[in-house]
C-alpha positions in Angstrom: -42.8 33.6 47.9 -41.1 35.3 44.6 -38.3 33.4 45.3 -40.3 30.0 45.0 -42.3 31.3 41.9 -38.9 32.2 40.1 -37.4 28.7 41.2 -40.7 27.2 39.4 -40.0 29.4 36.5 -36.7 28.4 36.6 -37.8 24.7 36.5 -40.4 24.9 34.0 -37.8 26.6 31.7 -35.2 24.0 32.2 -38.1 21.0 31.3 -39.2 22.6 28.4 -35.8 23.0 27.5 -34.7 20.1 27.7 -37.7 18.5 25.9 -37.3 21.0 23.4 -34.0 20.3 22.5 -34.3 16.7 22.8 -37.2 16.5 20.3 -35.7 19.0 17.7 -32.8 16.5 17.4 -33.1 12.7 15.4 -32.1 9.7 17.3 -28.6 8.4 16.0 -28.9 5.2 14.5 -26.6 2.3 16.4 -23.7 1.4 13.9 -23.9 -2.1 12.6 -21.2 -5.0 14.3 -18.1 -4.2 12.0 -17.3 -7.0 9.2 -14.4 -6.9 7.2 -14.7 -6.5 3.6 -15.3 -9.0 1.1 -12.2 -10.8 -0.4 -10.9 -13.2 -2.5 -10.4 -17.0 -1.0 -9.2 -19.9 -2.7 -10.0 -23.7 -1.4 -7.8 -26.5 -2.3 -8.5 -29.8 -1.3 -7.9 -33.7 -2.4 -10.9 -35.5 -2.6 -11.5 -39.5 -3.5 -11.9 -38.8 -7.4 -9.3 -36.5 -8.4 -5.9 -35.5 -7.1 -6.5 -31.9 -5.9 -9.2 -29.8 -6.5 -9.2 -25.5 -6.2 -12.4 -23.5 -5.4 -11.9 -20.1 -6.2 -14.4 -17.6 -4.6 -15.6 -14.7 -2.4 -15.6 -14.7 1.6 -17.7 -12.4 3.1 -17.0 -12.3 6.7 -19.4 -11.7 9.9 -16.7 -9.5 11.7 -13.5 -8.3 11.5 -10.5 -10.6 10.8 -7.5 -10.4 13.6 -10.2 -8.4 16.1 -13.0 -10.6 16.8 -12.3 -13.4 18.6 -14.7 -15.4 16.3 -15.8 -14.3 12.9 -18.0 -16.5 10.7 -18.1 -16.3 6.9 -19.5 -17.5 3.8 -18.0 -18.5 0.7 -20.1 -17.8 -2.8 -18.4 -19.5 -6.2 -17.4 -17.7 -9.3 -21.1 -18.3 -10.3 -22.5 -16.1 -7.3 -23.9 -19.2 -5.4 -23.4 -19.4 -1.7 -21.0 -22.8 -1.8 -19.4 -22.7 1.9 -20.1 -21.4 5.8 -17.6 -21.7 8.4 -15.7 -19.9 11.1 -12.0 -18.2 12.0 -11.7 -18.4 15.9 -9.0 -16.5 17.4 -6.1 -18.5 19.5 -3.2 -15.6 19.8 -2.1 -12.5 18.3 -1.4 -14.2 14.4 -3.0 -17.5 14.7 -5.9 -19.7 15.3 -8.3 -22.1 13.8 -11.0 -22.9 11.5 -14.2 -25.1 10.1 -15.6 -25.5 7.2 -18.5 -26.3 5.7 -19.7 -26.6 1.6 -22.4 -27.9 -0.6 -24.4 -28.4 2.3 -22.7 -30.8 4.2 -21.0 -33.3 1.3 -17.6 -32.0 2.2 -16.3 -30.3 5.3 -12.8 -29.8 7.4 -11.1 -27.7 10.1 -7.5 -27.0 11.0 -5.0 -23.9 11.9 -4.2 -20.8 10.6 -1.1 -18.5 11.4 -0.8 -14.9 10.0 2.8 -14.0 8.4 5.3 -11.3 8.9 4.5 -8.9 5.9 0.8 -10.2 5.4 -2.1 -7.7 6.2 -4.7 -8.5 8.6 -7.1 -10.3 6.6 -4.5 -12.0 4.6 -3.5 -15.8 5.5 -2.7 -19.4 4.7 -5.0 -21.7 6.7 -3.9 -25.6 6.6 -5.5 -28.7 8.1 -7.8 -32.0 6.9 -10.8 -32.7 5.3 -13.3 -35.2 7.4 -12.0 -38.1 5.4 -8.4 -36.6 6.7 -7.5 -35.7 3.2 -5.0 -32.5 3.0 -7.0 -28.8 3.1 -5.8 -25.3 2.3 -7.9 -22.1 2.0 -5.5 -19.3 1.0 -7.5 -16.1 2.9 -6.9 -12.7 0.6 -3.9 -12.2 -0.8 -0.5 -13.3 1.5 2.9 -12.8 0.5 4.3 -15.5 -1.3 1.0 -16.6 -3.3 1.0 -14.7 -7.1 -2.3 -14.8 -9.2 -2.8 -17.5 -11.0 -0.8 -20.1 -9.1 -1.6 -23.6 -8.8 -1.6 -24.8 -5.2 -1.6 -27.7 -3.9 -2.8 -28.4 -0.5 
């Protein structure tokens, strides 16, 4: 009989402490998905009334660049407005391809990306066509090769 009763202490002790120590302490808040940081993107496109045209701007990015096999992003203008959407999807290691979409709809493209030797992870040349099948560039960050300030031409 004292053996049960000190097996019951036993038991009660454990419960309480456990539901002591498990009340004492705050629940951990679940990190947010990972995005990689805001950076600078350029656009340069032809269109049917000018020759070549740059949008110069800020992506910020849904997840991380070169991790996620898919990472959506927006564009906002020099102005602060929200200009563009699209997505990076992840082919390989350095390359894969991507969509765009700005000023809600009126102009849009896709192509390929590829990552160079010496550029960082978030930093890129992306190349491929409007919908009217008019040259498109987006220069992603900063890659090698690209100084401030330069004109580009898709």
């Amino acid at each position: 009989m004292a053996y049960r009763a000190r097996a019951f202490g036993v038991a009660i002790g454990v419960a309480l402490g456990l539901a002591f120590s498990l009340s004492v302490h705050p629940s951990i808040a679940k990190p947010e998905a990972a995005a990689s940081r805001p950076g600078p993107i350029i656009i340069v496109y032809r269109d049917d009334v000018s020759n070549v045209r740059q949008l110069k701007g800020v992506a910020h990015y849904g997840g991380l660049l070169g991790r996620d096999p898919s990472v959506s992003f927006t564009v906002v203008n020099e102005s602060g407005e929200q200009v563009c959407s699209g997505t990076f999807t992840t082919e390989a290691r350095r390359s894969g391809k991507f969509s765009l979409s700005c000023f809600k709809g009126y102009f849009s493209g896709n192509g390929n990306y590829e990552r160079k030797a010496g550029d960082r992870g978030n930093s890129f040349i992306a190349r491929g066509q409007t919908a009217r099948g008019l040259p498109l560039m987006l220069v992603v960050g900063r890659p090698s090769g690209i100084a401030d300030g330069q004109f580009l031409s898709p």
